[in-house]
VMD Tcl script that builds the backbone (N, CA, C; Angstrom):
set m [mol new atoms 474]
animate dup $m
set s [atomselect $m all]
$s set {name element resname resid chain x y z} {
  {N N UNK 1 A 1.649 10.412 -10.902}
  {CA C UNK 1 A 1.996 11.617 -11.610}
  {C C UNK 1 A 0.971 12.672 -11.254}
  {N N UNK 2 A 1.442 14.074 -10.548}
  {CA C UNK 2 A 0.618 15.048 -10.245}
  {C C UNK 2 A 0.249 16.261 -11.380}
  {N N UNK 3 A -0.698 15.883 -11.980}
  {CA C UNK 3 A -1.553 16.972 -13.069}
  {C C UNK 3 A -1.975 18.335 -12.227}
  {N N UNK 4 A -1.843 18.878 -13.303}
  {CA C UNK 4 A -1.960 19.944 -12.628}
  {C C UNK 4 A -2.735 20.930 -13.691}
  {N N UNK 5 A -3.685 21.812 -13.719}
  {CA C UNK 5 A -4.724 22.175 -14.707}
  {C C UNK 5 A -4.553 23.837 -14.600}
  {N N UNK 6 A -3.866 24.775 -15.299}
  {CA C UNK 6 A -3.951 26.016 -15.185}
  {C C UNK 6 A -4.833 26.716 -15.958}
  {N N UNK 7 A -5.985 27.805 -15.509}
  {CA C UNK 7 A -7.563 28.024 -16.164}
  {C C UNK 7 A -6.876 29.192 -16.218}
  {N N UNK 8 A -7.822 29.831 -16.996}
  {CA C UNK 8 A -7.444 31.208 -17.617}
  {C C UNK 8 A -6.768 32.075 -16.609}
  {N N UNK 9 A -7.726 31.972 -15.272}
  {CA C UNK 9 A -7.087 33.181 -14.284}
  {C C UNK 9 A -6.205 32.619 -13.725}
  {N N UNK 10 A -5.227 32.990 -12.464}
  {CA C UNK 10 A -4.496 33.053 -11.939}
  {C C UNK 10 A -4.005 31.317 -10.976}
  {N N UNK 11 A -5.954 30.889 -10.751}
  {CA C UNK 11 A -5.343 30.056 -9.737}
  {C C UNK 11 A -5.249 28.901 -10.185}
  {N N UNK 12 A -4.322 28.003 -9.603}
  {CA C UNK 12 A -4.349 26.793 -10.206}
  {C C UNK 12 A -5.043 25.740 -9.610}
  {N N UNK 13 A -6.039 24.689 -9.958}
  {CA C UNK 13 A -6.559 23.782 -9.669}
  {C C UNK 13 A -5.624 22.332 -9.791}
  {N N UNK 14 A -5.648 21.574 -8.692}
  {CA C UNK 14 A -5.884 20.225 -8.887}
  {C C UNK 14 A -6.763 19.343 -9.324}
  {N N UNK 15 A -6.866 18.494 -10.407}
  {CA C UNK 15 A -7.899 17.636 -10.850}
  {C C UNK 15 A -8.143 16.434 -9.830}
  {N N UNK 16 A -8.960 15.728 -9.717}
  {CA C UNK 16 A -9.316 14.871 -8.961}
  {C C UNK 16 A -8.245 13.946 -8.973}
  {N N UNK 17 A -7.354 13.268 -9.691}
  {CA C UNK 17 A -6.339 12.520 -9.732}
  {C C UNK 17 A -5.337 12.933 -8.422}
  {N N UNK 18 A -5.297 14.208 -8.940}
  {CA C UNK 18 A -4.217 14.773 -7.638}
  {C C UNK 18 A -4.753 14.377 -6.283}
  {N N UNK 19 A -5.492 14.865 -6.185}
  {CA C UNK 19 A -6.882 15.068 -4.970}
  {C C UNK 19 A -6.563 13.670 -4.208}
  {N N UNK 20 A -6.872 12.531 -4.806}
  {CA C UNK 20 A -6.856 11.232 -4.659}
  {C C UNK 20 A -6.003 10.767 -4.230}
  {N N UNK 21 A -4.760 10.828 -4.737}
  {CA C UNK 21 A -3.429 10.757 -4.445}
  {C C UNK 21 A -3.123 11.268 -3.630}
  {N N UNK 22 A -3.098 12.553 -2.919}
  {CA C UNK 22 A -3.023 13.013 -1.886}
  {C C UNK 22 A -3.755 12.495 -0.825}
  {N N UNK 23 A -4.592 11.491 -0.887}
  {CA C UNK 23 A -5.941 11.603 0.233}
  {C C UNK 23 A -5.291 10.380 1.672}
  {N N UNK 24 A -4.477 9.696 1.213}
  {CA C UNK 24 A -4.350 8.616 2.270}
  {C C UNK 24 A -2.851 9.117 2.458}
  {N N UNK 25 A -1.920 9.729 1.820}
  {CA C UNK 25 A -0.718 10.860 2.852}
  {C C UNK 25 A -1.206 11.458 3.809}
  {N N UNK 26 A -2.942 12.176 3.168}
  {CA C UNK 26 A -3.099 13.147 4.486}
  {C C UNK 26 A -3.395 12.861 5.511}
  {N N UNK 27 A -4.393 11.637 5.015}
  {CA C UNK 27 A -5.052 10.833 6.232}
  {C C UNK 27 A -4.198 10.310 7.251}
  {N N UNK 28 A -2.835 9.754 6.726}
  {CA C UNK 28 A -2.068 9.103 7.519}
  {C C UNK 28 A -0.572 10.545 8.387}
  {N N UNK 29 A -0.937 11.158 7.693}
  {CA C UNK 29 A -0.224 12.696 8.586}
  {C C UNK 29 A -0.997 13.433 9.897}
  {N N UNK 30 A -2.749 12.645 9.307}
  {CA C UNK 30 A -3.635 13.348 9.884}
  {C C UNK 30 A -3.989 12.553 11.428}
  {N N UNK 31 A -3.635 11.347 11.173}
  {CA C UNK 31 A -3.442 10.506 12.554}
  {C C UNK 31 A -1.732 10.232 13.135}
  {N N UNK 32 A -1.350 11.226 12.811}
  {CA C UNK 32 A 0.074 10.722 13.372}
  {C C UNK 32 A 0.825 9.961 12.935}
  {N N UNK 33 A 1.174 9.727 11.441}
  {CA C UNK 33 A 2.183 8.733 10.946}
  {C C UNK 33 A 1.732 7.649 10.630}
  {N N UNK 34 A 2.330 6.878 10.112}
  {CA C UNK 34 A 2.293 5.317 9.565}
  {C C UNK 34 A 1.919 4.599 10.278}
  {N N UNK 35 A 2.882 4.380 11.132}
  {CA C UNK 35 A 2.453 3.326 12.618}
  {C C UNK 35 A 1.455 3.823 13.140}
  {N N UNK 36 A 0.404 4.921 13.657}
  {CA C UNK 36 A -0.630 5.040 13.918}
  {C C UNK 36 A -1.615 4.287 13.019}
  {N N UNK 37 A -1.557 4.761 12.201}
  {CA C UNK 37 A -2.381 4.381 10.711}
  {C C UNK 37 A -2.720 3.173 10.593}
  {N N UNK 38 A -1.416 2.497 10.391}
  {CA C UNK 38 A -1.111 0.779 10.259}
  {C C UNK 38 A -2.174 0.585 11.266}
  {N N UNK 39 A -1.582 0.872 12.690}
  {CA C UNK 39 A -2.679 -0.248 13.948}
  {C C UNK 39 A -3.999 0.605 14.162}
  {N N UNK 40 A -4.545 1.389 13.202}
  {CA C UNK 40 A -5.774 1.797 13.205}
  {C C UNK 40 A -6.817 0.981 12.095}
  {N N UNK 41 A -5.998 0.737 10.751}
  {CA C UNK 41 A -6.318 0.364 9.619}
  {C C UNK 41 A -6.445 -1.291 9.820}
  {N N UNK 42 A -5.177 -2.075 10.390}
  {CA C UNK 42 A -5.081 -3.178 10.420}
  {C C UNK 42 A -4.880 -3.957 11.862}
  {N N UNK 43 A -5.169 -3.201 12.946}
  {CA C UNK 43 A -5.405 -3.727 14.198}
  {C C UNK 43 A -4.260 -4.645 14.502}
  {N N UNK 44 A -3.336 -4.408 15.193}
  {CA C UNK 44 A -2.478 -4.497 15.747}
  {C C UNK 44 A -2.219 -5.264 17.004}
  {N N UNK 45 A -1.648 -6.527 16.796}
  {CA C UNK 45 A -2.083 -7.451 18.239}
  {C C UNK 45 A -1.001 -6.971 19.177}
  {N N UNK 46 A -1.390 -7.584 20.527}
  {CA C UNK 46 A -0.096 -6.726 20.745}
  {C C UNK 46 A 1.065 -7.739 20.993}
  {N N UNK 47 A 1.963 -6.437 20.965}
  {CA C UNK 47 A 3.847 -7.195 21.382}
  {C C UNK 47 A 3.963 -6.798 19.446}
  {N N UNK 48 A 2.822 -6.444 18.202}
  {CA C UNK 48 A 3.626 -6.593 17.057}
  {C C UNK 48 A 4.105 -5.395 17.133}
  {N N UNK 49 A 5.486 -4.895 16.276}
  {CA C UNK 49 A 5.427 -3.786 15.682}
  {C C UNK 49 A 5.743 -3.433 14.037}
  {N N UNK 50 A 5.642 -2.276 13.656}
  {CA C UNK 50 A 5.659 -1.885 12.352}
  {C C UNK 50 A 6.961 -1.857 12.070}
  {N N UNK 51 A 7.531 -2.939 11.249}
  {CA C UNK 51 A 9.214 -2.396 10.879}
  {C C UNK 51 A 9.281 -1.446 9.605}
  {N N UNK 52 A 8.535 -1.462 8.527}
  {CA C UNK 52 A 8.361 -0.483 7.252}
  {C C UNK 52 A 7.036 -0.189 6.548}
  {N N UNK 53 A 7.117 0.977 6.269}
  {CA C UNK 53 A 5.800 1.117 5.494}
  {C C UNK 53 A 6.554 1.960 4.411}
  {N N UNK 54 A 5.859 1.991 3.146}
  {CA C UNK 54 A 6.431 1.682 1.390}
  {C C UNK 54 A 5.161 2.541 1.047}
  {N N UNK 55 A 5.297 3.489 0.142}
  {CA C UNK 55 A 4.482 3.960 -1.427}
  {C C UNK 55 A 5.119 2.802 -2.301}
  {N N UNK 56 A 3.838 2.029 -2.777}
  {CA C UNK 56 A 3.706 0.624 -4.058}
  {C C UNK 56 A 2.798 1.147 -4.649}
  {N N UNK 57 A 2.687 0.116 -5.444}
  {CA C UNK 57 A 1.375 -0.174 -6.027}
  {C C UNK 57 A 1.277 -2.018 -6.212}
  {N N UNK 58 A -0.052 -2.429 -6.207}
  {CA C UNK 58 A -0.143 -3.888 -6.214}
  {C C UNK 58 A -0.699 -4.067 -7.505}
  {N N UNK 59 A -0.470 -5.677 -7.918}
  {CA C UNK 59 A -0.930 -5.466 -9.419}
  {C C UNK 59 A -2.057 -6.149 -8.892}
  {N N UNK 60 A -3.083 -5.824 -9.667}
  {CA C UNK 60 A -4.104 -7.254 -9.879}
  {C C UNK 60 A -5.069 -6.842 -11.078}
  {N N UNK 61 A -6.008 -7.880 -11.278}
  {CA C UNK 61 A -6.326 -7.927 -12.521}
  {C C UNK 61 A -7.030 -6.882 -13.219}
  {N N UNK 62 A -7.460 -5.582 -12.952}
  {CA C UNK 62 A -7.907 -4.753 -13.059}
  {C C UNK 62 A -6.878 -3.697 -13.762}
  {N N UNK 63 A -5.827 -4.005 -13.109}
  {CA C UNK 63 A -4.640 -3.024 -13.315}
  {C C UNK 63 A -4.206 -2.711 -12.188}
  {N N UNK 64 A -3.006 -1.751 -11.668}
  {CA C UNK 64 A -2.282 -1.322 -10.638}
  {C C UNK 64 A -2.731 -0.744 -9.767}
  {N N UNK 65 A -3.040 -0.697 -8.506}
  {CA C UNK 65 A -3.391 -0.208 -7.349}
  {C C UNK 65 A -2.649 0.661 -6.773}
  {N N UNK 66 A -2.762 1.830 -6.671}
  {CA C UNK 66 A -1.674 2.934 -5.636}
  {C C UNK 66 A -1.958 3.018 -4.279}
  {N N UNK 67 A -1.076 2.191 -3.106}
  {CA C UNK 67 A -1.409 2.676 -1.556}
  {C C UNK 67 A 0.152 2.357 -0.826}
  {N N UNK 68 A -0.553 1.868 -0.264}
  {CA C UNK 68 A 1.039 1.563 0.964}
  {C C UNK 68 A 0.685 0.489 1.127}
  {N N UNK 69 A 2.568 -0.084 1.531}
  {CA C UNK 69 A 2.950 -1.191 1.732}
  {C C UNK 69 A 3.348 -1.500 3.061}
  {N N UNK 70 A 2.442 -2.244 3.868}
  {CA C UNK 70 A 3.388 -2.144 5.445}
  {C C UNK 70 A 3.627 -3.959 5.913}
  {N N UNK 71 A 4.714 -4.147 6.304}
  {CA C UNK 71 A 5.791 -4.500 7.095}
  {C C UNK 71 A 5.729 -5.182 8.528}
  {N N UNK 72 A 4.864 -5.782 9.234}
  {CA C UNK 72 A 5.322 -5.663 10.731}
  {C C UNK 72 A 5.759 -6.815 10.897}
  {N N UNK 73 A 5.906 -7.851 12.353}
  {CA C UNK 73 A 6.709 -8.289 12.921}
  {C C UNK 73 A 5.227 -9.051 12.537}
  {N N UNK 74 A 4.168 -9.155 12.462}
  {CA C UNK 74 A 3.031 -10.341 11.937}
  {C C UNK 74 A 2.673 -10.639 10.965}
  {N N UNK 75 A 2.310 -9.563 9.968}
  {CA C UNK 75 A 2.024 -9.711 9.024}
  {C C UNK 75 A 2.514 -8.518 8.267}
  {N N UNK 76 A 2.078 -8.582 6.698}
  {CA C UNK 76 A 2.210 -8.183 5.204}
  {C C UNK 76 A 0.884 -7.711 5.272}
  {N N UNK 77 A 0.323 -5.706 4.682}
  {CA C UNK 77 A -0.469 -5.048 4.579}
  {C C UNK 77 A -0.738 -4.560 3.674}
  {N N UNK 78 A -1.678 -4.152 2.559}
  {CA C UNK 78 A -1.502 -3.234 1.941}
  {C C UNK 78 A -2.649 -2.642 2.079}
  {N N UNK 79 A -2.790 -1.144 1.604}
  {CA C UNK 79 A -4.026 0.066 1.543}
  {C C UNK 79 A -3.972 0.618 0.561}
  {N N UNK 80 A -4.947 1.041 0.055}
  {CA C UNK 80 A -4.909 1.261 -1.134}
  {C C UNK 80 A -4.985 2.873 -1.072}
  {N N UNK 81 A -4.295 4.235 -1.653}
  {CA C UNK 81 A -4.346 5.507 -2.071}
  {C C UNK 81 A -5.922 5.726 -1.716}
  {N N UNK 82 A -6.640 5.391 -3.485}
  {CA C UNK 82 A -7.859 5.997 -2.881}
  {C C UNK 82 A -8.780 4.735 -2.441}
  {N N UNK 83 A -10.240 5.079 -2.422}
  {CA C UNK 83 A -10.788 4.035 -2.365}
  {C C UNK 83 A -11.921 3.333 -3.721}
  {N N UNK 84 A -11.969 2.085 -3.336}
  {CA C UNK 84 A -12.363 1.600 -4.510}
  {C C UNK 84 A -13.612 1.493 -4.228}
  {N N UNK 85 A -15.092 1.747 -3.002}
  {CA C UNK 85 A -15.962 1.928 -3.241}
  {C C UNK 85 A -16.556 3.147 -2.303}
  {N N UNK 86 A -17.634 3.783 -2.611}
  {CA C UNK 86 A -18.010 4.515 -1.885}
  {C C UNK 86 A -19.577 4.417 -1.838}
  {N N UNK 87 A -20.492 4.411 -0.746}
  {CA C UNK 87 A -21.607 4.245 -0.223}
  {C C UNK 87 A -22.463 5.105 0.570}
  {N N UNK 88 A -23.751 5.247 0.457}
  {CA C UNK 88 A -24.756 6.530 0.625}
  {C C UNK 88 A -25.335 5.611 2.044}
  {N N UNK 89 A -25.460 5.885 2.986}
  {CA C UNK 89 A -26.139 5.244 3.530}
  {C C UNK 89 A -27.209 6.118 4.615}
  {N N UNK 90 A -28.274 5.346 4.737}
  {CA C UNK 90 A -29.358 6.302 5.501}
  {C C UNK 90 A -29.446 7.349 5.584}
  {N N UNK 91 A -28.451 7.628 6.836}
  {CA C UNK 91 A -28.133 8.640 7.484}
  {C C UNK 91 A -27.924 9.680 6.940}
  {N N UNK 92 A -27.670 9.569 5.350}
  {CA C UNK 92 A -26.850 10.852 4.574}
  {C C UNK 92 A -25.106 10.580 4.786}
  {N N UNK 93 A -25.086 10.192 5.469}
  {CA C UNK 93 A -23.313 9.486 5.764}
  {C C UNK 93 A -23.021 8.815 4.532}
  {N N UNK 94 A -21.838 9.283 4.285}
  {CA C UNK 94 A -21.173 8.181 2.821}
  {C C UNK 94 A -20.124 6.898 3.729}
  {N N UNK 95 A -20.429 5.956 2.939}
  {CA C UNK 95 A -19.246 5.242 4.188}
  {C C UNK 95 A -17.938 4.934 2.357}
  {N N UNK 96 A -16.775 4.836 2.673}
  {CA C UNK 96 A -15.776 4.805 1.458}
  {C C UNK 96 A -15.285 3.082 2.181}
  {N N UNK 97 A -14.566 2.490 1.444}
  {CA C UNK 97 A -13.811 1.071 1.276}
  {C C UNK 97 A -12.821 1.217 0.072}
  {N N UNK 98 A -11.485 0.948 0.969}
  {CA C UNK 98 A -10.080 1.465 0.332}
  {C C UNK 98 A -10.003 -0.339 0.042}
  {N N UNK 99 A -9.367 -0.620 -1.076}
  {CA C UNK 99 A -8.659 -2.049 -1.597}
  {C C UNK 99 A -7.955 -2.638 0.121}
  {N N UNK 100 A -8.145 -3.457 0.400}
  {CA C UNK 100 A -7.165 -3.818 1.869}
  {C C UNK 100 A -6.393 -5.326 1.467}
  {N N UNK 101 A -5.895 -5.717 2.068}
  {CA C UNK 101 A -4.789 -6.842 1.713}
  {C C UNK 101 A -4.102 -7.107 3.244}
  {N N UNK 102 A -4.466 -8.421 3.863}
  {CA C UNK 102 A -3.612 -8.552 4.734}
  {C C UNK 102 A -3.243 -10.204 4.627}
  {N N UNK 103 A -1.576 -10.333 4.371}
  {CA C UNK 103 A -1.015 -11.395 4.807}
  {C C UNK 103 A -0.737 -11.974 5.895}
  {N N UNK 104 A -0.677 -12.568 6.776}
  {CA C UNK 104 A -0.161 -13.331 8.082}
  {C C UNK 104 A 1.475 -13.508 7.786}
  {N N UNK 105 A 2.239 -13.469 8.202}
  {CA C UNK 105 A 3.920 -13.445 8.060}
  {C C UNK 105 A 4.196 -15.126 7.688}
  {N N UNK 106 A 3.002 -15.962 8.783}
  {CA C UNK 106 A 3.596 -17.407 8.972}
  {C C UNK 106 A 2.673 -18.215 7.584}
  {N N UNK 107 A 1.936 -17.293 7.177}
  {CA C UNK 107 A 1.265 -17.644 5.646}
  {C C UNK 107 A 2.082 -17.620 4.327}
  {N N UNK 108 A 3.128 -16.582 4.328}
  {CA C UNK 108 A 3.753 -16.617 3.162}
  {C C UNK 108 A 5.139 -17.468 3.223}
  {N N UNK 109 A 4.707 -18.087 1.616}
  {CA C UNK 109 A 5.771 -19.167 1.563}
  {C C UNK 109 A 7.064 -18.739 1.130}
  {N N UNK 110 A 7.197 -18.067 0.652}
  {CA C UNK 110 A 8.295 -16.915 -0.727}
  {C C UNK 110 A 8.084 -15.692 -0.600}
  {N N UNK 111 A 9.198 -15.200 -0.491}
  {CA C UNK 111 A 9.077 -13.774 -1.265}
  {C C UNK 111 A 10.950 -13.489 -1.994}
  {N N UNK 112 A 10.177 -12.792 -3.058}
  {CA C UNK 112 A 11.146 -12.760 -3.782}
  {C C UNK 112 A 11.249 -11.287 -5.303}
  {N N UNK 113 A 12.093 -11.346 -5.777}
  {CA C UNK 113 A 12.416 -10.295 -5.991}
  {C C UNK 113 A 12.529 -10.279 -7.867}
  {N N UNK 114 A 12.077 -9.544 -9.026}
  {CA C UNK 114 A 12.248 -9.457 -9.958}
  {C C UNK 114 A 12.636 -8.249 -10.570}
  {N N UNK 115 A 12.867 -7.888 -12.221}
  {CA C UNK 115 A 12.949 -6.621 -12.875}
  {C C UNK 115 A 12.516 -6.951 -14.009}
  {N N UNK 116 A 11.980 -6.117 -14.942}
  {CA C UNK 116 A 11.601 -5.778 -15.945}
  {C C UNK 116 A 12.895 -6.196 -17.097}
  {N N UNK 117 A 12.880 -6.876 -17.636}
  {CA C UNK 117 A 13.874 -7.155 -18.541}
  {C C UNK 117 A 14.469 -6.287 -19.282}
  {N N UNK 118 A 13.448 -5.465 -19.673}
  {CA C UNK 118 A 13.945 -3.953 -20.806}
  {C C UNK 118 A 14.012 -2.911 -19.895}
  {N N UNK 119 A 13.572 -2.830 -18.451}
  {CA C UNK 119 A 13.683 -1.537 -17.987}
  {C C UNK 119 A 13.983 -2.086 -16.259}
  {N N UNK 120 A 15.402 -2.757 -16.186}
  {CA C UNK 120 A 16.012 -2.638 -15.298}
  {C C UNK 120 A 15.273 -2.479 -13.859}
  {N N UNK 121 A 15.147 -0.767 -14.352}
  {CA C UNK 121 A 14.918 0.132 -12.973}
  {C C UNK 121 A 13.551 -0.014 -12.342}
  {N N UNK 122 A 12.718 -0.848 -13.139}
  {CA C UNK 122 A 11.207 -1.155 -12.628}
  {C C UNK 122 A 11.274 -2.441 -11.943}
  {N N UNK 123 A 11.712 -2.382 -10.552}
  {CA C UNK 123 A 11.424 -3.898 -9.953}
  {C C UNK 123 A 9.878 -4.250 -9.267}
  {N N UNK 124 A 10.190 -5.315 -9.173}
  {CA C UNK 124 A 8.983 -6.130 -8.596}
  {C C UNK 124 A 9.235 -6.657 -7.472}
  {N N UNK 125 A 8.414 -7.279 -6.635}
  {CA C UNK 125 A 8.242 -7.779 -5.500}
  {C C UNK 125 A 7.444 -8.799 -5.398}
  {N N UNK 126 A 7.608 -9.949 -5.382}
  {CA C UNK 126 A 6.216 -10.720 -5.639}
  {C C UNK 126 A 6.321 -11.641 -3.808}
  {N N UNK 127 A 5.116 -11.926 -3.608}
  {CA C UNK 127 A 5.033 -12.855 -2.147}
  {C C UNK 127 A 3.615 -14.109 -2.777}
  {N N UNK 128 A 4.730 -15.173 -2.508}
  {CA C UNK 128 A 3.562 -16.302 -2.484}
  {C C UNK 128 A 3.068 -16.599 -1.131}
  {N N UNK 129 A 2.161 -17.205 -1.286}
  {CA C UNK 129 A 1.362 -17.309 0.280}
  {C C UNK 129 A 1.241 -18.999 0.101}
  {N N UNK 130 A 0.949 -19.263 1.029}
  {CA C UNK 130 A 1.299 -21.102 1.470}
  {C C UNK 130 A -0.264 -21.691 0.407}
  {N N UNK 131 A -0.805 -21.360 0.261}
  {CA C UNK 131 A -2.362 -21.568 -1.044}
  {C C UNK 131 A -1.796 -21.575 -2.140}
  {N N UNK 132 A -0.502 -20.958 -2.511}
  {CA C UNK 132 A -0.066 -20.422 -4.146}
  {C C UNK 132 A -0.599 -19.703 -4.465}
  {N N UNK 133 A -1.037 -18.565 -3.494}
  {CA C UNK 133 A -1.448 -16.932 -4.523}
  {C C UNK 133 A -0.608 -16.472 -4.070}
  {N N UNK 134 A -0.690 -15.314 -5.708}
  {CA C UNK 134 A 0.280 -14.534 -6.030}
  {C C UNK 134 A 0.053 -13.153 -5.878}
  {N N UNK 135 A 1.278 -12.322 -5.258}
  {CA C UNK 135 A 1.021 -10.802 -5.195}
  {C C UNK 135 A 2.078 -9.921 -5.459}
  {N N UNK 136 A 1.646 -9.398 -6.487}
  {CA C UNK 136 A 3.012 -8.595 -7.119}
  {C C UNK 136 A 2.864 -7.244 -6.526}
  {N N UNK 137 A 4.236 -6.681 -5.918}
  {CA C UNK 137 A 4.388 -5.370 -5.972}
  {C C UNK 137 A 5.528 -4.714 -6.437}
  {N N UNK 138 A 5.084 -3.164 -7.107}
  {CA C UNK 138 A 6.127 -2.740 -7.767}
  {C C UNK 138 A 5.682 -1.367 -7.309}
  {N N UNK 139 A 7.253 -0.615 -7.497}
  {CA C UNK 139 A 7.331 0.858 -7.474}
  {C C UNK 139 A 7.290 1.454 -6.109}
  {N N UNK 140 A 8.338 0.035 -5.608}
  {CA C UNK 140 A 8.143 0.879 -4.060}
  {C C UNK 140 A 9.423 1.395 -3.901}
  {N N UNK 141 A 9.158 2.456 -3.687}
  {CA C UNK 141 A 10.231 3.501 -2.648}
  {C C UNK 141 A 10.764 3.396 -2.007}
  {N N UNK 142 A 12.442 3.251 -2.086}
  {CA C UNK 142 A 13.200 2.019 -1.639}
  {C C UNK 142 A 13.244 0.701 -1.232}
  {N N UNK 143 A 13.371 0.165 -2.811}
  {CA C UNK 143 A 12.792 -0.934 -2.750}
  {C C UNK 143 A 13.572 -1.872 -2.049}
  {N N UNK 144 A 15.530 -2.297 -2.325}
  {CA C UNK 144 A 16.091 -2.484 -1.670}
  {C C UNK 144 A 15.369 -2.755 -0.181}
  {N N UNK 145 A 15.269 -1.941 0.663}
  {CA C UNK 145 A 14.953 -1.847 2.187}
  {C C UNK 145 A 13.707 -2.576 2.322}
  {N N UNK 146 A 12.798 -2.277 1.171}
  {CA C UNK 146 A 11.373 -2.734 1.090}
  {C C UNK 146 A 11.864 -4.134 1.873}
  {N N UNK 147 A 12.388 -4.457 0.842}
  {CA C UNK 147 A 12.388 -6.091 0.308}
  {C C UNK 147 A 13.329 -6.696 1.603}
  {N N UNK 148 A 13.832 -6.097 2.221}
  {CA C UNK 148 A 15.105 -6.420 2.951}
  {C C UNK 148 A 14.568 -6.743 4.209}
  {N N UNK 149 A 13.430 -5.600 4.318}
  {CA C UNK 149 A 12.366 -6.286 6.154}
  {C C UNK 149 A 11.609 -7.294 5.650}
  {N N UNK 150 A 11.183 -7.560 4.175}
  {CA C UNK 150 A 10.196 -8.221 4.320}
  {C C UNK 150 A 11.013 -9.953 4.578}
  {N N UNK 151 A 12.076 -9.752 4.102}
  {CA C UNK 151 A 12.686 -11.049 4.231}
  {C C UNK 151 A 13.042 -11.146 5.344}
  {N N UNK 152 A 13.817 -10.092 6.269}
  {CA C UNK 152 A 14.053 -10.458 7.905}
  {C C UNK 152 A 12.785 -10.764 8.192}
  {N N UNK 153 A 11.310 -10.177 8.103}
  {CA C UNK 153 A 10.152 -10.488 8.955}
  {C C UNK 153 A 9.792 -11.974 8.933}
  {N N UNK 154 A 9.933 -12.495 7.139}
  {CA C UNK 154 A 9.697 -13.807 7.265}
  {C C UNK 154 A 10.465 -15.035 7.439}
  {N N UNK 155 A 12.125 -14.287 7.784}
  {CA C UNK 155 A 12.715 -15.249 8.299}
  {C C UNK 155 A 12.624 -15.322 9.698}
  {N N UNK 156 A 11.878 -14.552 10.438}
  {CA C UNK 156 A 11.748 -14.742 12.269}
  {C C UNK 156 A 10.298 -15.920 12.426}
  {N N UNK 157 A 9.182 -15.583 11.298}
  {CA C UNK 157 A 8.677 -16.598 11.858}
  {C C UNK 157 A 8.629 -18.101 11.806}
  {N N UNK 158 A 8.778 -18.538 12.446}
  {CA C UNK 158 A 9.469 -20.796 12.780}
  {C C UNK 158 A 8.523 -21.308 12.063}
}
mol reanalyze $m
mol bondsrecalc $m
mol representation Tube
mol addrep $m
C-alpha cells in the first residue's frame, strides 16, 4: 500500500515505506528487466531460462516479506523488496542484504495450492522441499500463471 504524506505546501512527499517499495522495481528496470536481474541476483547456469517472475510476498516467522517470485527451468527464487540488513563498512561504503531464497527445482517435493477460508480471494502457494520445509507464498500477481509454471517447471525435472 503506497502512503502518501501531503505537508502544508504544495509538494508531496513519499514516506520511506513508499521509497522501499519502489526500490527493487527500480533496480530491476534499472538493469533491464527481470531476466537480467534474476541471472545477476541468482546466477544463472547456463542452457537455464527464466519462465516467470511474480510480485509475492513469503511468509516466515517474522511476518510477510515483499519481493519477487522467480520461476526458471532450475530452480525456485525469491528477493526480497527491500533489504533486511544494511552495513557500514571501512571504506565509508554501505554494503545492503535483501532476504534471498533459492530452491533447486529437483529439491522440491510438492507444490501446491491453498485459500483463505473466509477470504477466498487471498491464495497461497506453498512448496515443500524434499527435507520437509515449508514455504508459503501469497499475493502473487497472477497467481493462476504463478502456480501454473511452477508446476510445469517441476514436472520437467526426472
Amino acid at each position: 500500500l503506497l502512503r502518501v504524506a501531503a505537508p502544508r505546501s504544495n509538494f508531496v512527499h513519499f514516506d520511506l515505506t513508499a521509497k522501499s517499495k519502489l526500490s527493487l522495481g527500480v533496480k530491476i528496470l534499472q538493469i533491464r528487466g527481470a531476466e537480467q536481474f534474476f541471472r545477476t541476483t541468482f546466477s544463472m547456469k547456463e542452457g537455464e531460462q527464466l519462465l516467470k517472475a511474480s510480485k509475492c510476498c513469503l511468509s516466515t516467522t517474522s511476518g510477510p516479506v515483499a519481493g519477487r517470485l522467480f520461476i526458471s527451468t532450475d530452480k525456485l527464487a525469491f528477493c526480497s523488496d527491500k533489504p533486511i540488513a544494511k552495513l557500514a563498512c571501512p571504506s565509508g561504503q554501505s554494503l545492503t542484504f535483501h532476504y534471498k531464497v533459492v530452491i533447486p527445482l529437483a529439491k522440491i517435493k510438492r507444490a501446491s495450492q491453498s485459500e483463505n477460508v473466509k477470504k477466498p480471494s487471498q491464495k497461497y502457494l506453498q512448496v515443500v522441499t524434499a527435507d520437509e520445509f515449508d514455504f508459503w507464498f501469497m499475493g502473487c500477481l497472477d497467481f493462476k500463471r504463478t502456480f501454473k509454471f511452477l508446476q510445469q517447471a517441476v514436472s520437467q525435472i526426472p
